[in-house]
MDAnalysis code that builds the backbone (N, CA, C; Angstrom):
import MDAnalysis as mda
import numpy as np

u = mda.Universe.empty(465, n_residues=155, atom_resindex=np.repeat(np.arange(155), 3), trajectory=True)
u.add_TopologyAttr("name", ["N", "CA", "C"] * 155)
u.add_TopologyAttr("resid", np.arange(1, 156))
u.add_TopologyAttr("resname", ["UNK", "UNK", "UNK", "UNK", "UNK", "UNK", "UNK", "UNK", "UNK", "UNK", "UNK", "UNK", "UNK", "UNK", "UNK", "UNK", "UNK", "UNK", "UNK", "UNK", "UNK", "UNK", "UNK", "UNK", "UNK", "UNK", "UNK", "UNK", "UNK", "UNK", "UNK", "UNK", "UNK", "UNK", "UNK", "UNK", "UNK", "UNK", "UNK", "UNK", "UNK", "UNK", "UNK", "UNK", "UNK", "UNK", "UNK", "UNK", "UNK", "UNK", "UNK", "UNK", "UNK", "UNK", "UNK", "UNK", "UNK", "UNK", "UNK", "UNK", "UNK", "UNK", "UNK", "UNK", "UNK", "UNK", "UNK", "UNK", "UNK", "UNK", "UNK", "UNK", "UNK", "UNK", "UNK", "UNK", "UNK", "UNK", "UNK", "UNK", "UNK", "UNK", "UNK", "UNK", "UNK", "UNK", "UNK", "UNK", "UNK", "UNK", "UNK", "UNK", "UNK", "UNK", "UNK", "UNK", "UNK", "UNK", "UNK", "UNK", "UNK", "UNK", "UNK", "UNK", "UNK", "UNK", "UNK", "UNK", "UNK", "UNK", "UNK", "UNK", "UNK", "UNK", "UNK", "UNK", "UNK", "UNK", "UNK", "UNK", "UNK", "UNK", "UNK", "UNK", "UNK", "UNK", "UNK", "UNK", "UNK", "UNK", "UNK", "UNK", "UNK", "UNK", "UNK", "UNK", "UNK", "UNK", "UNK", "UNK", "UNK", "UNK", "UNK", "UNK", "UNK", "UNK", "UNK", "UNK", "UNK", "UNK", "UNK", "UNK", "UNK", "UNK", "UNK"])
u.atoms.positions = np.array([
    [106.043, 78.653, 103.067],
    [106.637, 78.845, 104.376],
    [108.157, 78.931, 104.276],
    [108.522, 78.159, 103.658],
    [110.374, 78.091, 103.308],
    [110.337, 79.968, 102.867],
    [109.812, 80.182, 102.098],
    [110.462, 81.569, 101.782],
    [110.472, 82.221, 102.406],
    [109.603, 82.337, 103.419],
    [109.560, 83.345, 105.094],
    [110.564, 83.222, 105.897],
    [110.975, 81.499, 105.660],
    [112.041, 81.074, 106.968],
    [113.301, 82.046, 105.797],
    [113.390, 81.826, 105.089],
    [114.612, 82.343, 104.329],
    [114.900, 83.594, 104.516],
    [113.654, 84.194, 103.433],
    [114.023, 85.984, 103.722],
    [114.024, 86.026, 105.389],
    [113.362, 85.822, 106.513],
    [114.013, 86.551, 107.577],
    [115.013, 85.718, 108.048],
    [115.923, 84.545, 107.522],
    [116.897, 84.301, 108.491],
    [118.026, 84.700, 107.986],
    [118.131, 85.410, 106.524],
    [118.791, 85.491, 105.543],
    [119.218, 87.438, 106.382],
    [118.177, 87.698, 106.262],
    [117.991, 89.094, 106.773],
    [118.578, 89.231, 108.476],
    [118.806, 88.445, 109.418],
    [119.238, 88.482, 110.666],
    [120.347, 87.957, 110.486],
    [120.657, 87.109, 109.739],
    [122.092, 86.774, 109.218],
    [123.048, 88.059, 108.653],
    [122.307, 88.390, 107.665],
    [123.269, 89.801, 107.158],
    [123.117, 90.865, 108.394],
    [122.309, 91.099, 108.907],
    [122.467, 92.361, 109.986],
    [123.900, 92.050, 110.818],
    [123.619, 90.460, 111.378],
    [124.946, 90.498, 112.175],
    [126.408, 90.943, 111.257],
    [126.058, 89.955, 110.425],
    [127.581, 90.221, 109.224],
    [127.554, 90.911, 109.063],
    [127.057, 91.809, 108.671],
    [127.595, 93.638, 108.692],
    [127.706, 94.448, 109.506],
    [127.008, 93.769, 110.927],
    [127.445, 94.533, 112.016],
    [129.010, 94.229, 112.329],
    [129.492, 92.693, 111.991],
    [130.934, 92.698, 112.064],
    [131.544, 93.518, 111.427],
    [131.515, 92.860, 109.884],
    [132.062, 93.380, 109.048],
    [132.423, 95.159, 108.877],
    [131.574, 95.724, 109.159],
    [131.447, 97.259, 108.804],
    [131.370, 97.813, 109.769],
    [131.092, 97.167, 111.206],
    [130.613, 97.887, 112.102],
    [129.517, 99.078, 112.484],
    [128.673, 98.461, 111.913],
    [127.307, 99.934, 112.291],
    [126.149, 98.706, 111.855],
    [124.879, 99.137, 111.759],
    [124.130, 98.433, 111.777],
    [123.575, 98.901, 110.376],
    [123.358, 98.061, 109.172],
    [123.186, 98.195, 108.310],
    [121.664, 97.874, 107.680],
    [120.253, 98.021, 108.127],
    [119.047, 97.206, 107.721],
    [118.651, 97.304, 106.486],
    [119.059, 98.138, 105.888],
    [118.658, 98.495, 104.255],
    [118.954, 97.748, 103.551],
    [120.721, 97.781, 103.406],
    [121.325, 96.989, 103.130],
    [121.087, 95.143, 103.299],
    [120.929, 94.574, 104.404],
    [120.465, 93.862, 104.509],
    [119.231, 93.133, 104.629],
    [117.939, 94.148, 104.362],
    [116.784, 93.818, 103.562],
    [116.877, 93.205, 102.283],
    [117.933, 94.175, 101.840],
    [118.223, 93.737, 100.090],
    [118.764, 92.523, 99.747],
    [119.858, 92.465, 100.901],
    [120.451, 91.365, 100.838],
    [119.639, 89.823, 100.859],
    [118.820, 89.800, 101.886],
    [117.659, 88.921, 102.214],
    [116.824, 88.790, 100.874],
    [116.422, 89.868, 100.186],
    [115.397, 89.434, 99.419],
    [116.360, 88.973, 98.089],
    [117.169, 89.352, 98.289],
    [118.584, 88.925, 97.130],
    [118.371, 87.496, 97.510],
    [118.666, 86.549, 98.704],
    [118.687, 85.019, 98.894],
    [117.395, 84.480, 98.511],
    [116.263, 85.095, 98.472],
    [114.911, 84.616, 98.838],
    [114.705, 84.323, 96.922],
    [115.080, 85.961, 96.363],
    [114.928, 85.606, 94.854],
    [115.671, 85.037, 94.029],
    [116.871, 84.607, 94.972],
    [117.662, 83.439, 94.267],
    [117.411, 82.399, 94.290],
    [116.417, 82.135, 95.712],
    [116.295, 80.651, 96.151],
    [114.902, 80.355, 94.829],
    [113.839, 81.489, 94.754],
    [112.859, 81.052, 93.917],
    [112.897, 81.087, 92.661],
    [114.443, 82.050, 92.087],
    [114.452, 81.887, 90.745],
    [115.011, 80.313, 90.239],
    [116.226, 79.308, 91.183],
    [116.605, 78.747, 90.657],
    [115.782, 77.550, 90.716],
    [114.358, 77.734, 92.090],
    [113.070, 76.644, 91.877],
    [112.729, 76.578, 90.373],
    [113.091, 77.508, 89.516],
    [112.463, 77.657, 87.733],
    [113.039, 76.543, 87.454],
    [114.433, 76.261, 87.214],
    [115.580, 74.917, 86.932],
    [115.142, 73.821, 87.466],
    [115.021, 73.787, 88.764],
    [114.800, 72.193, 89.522],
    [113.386, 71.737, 89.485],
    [112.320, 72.839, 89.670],
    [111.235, 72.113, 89.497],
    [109.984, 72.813, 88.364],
    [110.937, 73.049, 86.950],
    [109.989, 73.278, 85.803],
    [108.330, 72.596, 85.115],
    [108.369, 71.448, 85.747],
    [107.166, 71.151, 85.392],
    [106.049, 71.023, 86.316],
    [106.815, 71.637, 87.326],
    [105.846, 71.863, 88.271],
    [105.218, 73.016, 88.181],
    [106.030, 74.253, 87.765],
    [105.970, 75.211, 87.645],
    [105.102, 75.942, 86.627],
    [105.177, 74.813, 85.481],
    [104.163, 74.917, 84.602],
    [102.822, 74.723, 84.498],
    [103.013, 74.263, 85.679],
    [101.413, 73.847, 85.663],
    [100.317, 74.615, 86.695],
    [101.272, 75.852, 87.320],
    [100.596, 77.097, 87.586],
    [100.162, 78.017, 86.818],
    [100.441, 77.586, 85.327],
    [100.022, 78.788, 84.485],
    [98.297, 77.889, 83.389],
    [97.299, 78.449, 83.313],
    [96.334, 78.147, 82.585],
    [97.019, 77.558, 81.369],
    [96.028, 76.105, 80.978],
    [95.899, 76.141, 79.127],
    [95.792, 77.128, 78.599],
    [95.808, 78.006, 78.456],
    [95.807, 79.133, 77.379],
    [96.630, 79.532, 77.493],
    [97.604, 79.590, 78.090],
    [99.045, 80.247, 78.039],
    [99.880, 79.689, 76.952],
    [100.411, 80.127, 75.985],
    [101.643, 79.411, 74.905],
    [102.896, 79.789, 75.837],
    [104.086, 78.626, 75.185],
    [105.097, 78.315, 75.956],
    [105.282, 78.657, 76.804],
    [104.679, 77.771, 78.148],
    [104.865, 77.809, 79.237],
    [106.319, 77.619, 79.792],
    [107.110, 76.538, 79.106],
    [108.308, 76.195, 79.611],
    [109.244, 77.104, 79.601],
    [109.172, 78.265, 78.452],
    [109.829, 79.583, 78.252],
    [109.511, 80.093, 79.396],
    [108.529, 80.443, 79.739],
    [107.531, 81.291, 80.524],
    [108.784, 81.046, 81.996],
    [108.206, 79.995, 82.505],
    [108.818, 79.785, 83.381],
    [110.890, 79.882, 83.588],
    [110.929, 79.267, 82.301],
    [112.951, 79.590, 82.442],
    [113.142, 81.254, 82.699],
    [112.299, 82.047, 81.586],
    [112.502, 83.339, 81.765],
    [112.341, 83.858, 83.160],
    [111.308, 83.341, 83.933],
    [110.568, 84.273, 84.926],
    [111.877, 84.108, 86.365],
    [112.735, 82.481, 86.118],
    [113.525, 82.424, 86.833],
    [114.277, 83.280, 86.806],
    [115.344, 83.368, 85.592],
    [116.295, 84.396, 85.522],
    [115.895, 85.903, 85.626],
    [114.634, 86.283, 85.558],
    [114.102, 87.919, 85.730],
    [114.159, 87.424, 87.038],
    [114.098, 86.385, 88.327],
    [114.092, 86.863, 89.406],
    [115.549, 86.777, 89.659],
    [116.696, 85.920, 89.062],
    [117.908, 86.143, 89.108],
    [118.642, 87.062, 89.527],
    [118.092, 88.020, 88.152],
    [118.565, 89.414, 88.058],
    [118.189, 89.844, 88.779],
    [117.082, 89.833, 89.233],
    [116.524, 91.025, 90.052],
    [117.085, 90.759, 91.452],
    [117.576, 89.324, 91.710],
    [118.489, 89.158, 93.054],
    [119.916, 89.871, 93.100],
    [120.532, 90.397, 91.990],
    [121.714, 90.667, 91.621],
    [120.991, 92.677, 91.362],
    [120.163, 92.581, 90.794],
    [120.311, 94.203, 90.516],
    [119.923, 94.934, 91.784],
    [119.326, 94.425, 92.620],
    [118.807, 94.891, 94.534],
    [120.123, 95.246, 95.007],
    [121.108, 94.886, 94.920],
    [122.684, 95.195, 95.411],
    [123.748, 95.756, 95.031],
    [123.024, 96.485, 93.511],
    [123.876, 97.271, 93.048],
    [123.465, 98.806, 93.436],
    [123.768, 99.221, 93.826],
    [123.523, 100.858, 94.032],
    [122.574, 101.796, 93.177],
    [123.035, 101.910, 92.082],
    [122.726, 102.125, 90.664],
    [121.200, 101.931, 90.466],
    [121.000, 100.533, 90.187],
    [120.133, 99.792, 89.914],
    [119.215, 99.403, 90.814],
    [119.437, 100.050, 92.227],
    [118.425, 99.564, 93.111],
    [117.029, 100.152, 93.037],
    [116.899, 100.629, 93.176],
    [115.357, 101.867, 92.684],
    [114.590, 101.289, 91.758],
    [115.391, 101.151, 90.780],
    [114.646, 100.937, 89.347],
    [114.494, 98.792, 89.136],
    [115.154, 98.505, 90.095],
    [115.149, 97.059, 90.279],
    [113.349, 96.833, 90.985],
    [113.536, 97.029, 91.981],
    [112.901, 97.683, 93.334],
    [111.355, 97.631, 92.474],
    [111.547, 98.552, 91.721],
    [109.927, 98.773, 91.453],
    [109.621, 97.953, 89.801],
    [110.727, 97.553, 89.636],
    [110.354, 96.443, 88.419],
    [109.626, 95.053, 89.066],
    [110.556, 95.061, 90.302],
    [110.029, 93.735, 90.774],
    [109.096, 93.776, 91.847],
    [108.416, 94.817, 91.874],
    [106.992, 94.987, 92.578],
    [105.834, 94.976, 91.519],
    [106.295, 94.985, 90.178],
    [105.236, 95.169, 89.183],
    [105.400, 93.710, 88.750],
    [106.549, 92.563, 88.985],
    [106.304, 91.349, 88.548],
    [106.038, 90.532, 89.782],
    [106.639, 91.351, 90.733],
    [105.449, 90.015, 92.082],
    [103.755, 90.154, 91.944],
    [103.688, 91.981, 91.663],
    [101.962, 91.476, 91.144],
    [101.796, 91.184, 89.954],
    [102.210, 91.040, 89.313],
    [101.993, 90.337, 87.748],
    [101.676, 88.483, 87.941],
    [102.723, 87.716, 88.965],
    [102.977, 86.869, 88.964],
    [101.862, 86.245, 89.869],
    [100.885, 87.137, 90.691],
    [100.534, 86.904, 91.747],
    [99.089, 85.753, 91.125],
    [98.381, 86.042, 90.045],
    [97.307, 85.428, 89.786],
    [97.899, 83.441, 89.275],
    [99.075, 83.754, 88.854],
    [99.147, 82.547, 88.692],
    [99.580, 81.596, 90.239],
    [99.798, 82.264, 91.323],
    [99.796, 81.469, 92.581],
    [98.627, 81.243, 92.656],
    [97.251, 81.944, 92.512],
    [96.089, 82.014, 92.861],
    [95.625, 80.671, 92.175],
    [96.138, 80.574, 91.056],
    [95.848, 79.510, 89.636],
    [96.287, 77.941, 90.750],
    [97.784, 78.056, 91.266],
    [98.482, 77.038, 91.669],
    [97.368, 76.223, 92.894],
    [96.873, 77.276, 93.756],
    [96.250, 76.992, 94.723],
    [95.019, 76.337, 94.792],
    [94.057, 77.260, 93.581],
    [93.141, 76.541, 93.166],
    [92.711, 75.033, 92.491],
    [93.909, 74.936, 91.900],
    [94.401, 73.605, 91.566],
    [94.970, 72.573, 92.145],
    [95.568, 72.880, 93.526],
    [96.411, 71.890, 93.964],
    [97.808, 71.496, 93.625],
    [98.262, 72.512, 92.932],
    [99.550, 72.284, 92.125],
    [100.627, 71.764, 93.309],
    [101.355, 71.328, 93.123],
    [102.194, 70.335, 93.877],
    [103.624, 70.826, 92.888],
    [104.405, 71.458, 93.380],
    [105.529, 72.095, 92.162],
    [106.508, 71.425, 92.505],
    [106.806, 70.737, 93.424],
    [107.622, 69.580, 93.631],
    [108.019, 68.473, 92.988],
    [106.560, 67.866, 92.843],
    [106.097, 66.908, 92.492],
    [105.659, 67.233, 90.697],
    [105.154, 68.078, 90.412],
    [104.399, 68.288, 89.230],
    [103.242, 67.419, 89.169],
    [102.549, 67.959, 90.337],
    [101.343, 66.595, 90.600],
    [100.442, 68.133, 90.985],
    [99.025, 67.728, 90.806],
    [97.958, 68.148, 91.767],
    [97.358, 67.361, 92.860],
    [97.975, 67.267, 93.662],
    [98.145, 66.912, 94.849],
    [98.717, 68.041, 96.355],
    [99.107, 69.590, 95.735],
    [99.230, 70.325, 96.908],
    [98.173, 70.720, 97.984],
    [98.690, 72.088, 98.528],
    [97.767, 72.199, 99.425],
    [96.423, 72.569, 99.850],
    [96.322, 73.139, 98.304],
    [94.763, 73.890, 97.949],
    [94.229, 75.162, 98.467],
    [93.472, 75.658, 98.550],
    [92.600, 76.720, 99.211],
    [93.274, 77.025, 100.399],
    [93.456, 76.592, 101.343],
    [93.917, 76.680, 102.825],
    [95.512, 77.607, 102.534],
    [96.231, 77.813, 101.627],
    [97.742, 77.897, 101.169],
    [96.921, 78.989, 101.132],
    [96.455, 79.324, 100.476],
    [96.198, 81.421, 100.174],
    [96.040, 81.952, 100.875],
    [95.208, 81.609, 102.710],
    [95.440, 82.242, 103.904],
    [97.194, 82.737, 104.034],
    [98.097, 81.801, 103.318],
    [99.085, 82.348, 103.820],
    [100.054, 82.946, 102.835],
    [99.684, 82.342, 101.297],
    [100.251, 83.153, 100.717],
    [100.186, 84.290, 100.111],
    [98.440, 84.734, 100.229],
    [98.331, 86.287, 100.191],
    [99.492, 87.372, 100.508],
    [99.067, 87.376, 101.959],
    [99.815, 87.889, 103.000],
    [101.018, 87.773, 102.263],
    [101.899, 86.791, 102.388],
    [103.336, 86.188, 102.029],
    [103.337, 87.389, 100.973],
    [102.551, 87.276, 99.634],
    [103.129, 88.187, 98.575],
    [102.924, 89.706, 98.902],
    [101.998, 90.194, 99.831],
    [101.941, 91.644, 100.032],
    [103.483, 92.082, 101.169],
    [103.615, 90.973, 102.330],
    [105.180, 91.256, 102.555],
    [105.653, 91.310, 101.703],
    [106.204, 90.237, 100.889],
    [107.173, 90.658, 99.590],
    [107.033, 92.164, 98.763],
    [106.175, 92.257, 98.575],
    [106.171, 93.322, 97.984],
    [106.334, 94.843, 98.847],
    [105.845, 94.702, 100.275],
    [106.089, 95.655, 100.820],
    [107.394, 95.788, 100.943],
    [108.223, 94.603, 101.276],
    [109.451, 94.112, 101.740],
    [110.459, 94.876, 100.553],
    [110.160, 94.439, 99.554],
    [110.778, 95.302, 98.200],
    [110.801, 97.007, 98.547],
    [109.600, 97.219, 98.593],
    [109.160, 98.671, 98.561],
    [109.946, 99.358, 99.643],
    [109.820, 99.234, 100.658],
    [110.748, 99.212, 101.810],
    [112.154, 99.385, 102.143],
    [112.720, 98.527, 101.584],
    [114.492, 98.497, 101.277],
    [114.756, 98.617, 99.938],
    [113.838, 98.468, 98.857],
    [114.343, 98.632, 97.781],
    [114.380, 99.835, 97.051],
    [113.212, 100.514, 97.359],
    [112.397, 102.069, 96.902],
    [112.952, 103.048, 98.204],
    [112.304, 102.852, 99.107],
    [112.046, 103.892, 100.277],
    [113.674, 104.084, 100.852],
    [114.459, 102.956, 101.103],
    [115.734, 102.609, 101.457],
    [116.738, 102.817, 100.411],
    [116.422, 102.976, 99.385],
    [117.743, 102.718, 98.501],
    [118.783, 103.613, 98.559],
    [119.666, 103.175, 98.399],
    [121.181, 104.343, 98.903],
    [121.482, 104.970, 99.860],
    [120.680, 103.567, 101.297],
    [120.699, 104.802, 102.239],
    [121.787, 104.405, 103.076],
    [122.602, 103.093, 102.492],
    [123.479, 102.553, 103.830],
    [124.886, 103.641, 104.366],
    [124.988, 103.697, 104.800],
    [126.089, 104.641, 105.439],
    [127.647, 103.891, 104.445],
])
């Protein structure tokens, strides 16, 4: 739920600021911008709550703890390459191929109870995928959208 409140308050936040700032109404731009806060906010969850994080991925996975530092900073970047001009396109559809890449191990988290806070199984279980389905097909549309369909289009 935090990431919903984020990307859209992040996203009505930048519309106004660039409606100051620049004067015109900018939504592209500030799609990007939004999902820029949203994948900053979840890359730097990799740092603060790593062993929580690990424990969305199966025993059979080798170095998980890699797994996870890396996956932060690929969303890092990918918060930083959405805002470069250049790089938006090709950002855009990298990180529609790692939100579904990433997507089975939420499925993993849920089924388990993972608690990434905590590094407990103790979360919310089954009932969480009613909403985080959904949650990841916005994201990904959300990408597709301002990142693909939108890119280079701000005035």
């Amino acid at each position: 739920m935090l990431l919903l409140i984020v990307l859209i308050a992040s996203f009505f936040l930048s519309i106004v600021t660039l409606k100051i700032i620049k004067k015109d109404w900018q939504f592209p731009l500030a799609g990007r911008i939004a999902m820029s806060v949203t994948l900053l906010l979840t890359g730097v969850g990799h740092f603060i709550f790593p062993e929580g994080m690990v424990l969305m991925l199966p025993d059979f996975i080798p170095f998980k703890m890699a797994i996870i530092y890396v996956t932060g900073v690929i969303e890092m970047a990918a918060s930083i390459g959405l805002l470069i001009p250049r790089l938006q396109k090709l950002t855009a559809w990298l990180l529609i191929i790692f939100l579904i890449s990433i997507f089975p191990a939420n499925i993993y988290a849920v089924i388990h109870h993972v608690n990434l806070q905590t590094a407990t199984y103790d979360g919310s279980g089954l009932d969480y995928l009613w909403f985080r389905i959904p949650l990841q097909l916005l994201l990904i549309g959300w990408v597709y959208y301002f990142g693909v369909r939108k890119a280079n289009t701000d005035p």
